[in-house]
C-alpha positions as CSV (number, residue, x, y, z in Angstrom):
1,X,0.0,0.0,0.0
2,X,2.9,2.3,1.2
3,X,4.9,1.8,-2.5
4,X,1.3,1.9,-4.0
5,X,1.0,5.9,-2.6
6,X,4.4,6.8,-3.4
7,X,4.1,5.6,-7.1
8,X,0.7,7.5,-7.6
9,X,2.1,10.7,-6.5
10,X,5.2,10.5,-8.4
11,X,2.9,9.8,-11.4
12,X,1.2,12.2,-10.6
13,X,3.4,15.1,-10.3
14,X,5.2,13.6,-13.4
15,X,2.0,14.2,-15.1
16,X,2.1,17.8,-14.0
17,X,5.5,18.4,-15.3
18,X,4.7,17.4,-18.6
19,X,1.6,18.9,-19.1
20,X,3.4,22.2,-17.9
21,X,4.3,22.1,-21.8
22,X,0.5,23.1,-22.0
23,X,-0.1,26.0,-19.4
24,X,-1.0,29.0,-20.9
25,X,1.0,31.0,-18.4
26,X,3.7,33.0,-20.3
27,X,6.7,32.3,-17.6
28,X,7.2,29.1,-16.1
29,X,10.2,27.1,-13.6
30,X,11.3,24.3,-12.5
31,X,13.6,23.0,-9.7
32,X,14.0,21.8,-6.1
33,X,13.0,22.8,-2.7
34,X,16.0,22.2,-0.4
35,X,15.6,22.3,4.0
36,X,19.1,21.3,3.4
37,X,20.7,23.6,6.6
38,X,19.6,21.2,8.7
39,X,20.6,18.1,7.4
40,X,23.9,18.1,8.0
41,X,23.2,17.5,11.8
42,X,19.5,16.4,12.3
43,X,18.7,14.3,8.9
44,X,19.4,13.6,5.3
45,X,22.2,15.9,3.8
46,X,20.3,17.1,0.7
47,X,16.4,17.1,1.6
48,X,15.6,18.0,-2.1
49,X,12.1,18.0,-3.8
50,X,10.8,18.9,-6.8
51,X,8.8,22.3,-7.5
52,X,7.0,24.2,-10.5
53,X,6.4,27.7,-10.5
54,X,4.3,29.6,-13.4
55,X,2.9,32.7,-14.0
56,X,1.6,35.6,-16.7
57,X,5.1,37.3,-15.7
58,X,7.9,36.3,-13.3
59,X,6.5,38.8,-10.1
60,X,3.7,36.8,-9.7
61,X,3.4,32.8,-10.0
62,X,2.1,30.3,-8.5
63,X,3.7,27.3,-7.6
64,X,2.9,23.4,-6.7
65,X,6.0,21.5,-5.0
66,X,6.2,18.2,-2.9
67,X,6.2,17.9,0.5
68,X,8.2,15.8,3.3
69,X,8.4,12.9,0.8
70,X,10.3,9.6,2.3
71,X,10.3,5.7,3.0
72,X,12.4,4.3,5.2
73,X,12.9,0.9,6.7
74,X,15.3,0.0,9.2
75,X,16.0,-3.2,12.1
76,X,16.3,-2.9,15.6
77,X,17.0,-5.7,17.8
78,X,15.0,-8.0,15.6
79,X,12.5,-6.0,15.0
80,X,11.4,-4.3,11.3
81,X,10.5,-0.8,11.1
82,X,9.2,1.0,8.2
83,X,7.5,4.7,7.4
84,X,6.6,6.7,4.4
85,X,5.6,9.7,3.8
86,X,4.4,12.3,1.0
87,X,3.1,15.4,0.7
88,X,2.1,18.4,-1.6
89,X,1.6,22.1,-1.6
90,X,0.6,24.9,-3.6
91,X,1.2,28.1,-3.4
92,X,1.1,31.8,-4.8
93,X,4.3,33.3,-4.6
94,X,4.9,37.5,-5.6
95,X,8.8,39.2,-5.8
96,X,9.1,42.7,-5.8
97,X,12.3,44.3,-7.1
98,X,15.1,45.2,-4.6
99,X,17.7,46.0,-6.6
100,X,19.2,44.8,-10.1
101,X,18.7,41.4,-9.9
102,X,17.9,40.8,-6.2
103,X,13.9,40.3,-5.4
104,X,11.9,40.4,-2.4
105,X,9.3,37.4,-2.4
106,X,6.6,36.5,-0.5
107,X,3.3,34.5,-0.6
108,X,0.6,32.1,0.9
109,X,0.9,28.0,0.6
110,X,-1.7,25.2,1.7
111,X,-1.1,21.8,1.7
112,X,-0.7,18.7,3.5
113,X,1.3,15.3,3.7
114,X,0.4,11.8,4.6
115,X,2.4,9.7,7.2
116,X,2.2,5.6,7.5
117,X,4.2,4.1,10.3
118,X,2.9,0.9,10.5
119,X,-0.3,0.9,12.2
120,X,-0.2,4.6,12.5
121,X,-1.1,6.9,10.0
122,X,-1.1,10.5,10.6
123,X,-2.2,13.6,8.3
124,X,-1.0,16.8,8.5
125,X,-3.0,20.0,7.2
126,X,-0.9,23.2,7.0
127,X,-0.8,26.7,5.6
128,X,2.7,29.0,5.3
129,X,3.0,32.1,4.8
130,X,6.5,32.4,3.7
131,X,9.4,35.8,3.2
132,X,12.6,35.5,1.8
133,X,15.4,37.2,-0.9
134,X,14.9,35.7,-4.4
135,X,18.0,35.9,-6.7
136,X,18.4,35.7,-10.6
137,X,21.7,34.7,-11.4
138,X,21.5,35.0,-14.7
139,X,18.1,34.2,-17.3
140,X,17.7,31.0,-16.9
141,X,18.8,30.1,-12.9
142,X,17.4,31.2,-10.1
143,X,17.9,31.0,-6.5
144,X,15.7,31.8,-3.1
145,X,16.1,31.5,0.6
146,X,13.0,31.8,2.6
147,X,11.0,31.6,5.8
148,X,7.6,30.7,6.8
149,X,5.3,31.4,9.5
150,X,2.9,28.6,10.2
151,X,0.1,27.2,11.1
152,X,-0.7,23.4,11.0
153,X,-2.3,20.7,12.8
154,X,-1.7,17.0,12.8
155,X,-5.2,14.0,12.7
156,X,-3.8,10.7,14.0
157,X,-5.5,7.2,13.6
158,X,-4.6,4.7,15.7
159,X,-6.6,1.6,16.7
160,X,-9.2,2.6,14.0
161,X,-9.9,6.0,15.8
162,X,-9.0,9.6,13.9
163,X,-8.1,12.4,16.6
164,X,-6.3,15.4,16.3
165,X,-2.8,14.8,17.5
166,X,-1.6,18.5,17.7
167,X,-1.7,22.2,16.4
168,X,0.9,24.6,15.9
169,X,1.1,28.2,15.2
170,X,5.2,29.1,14.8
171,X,7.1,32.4,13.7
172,X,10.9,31.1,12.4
173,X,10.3,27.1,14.0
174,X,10.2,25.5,10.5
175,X,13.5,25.2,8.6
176,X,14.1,27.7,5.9
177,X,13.7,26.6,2.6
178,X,16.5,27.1,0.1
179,X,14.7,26.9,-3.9
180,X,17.1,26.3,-7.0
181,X,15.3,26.7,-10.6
182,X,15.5,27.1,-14.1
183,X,13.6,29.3,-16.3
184,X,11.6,27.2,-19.0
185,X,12.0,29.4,-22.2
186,X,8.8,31.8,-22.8
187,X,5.8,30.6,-24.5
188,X,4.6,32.9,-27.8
């Protein structure tokens, strides 16, 4: 079941990608979402997932990107552990101009991910508002370090039961997100 979910929202998202070919939004990206900063202590050393941003001009897009997206499996003491998780999250995303190429960008998400642990499953609803510095290098690459504030709770079902596990309202407590992309050439 776990493999069966992570295959449908790769497809998925595939899917997306190549049918970005047929937006009729005038600018488009694509590239990876990094929390990166803190893997080098607390987790995986590149936390990179894909994201696509479009839009009628490059100050305002919106944008779709996955979420918290692992499986993992591991033995302890003879026992067998496994997890899997995947998310999504779409967004609206506005950069107003600093300086020459230097941007200030800001905007609203929603979204949620999905959590299996063996006979725990867990969903977690969210919305981010999220600031940052966005950065053209040159036409085609792009770079952005941001922060949210956020607001999400967590529904847990165990034993058959659904109940809400937590809620969380936090200024600066989620890792910043570091965005890499390239700039798809302009539709006519």
């Amino acid at each position: 079941m776990i493999l069966k979910i992570k295959i449908s929202l790769f497809r998925a998202f595939f899917i997306l990608l190549l049918t970005l070919q047929n937006v009729s939004a005038q600018y488009r990206e694509i590239g990876l979402v990094s929390t990166a900063n803190s893997g080098i202590l607390y987790g995986p050393i590149l936390d990179a997932r894909p994201v696509i941003k479009w839009g009628q001009t490059m100050d305002n897009v919106r944008t779709i990107r996955a979420e918290r997206t692992y499986l993992t499996f591991s033995r302890f003491q003879g026992n067998d552990y496994g997890s899997a998780s995947s998310g999504i999250y779409f967004g609206q995303e506005w950069r107003n101009l600093l300086s020459d190429r230097l941007y200030f960008v800001h905007g609203p998400e929603i979204g949620s991910y999905l959590t299996l642990t063996g006979a725990y499953t867990s969903i977690q609803p969210g919305v981010r508002y999220s600031f940052g510095v966005f950065y053209k290098l040159n036409s085609k690459v792009n770079f952005a370090l941001t922060t949210p504030i956020t607001m999400m709770t967590s529904f847990g079902k165990s034993d058959g039961n659904w109940e809400q596990s937590a809620f969380s309202f936090g200024i600066f407590s989620e890792n910043n997100h570091l965005t890499i992309t390239y700039t798809l050439d302009n539709k006519k």
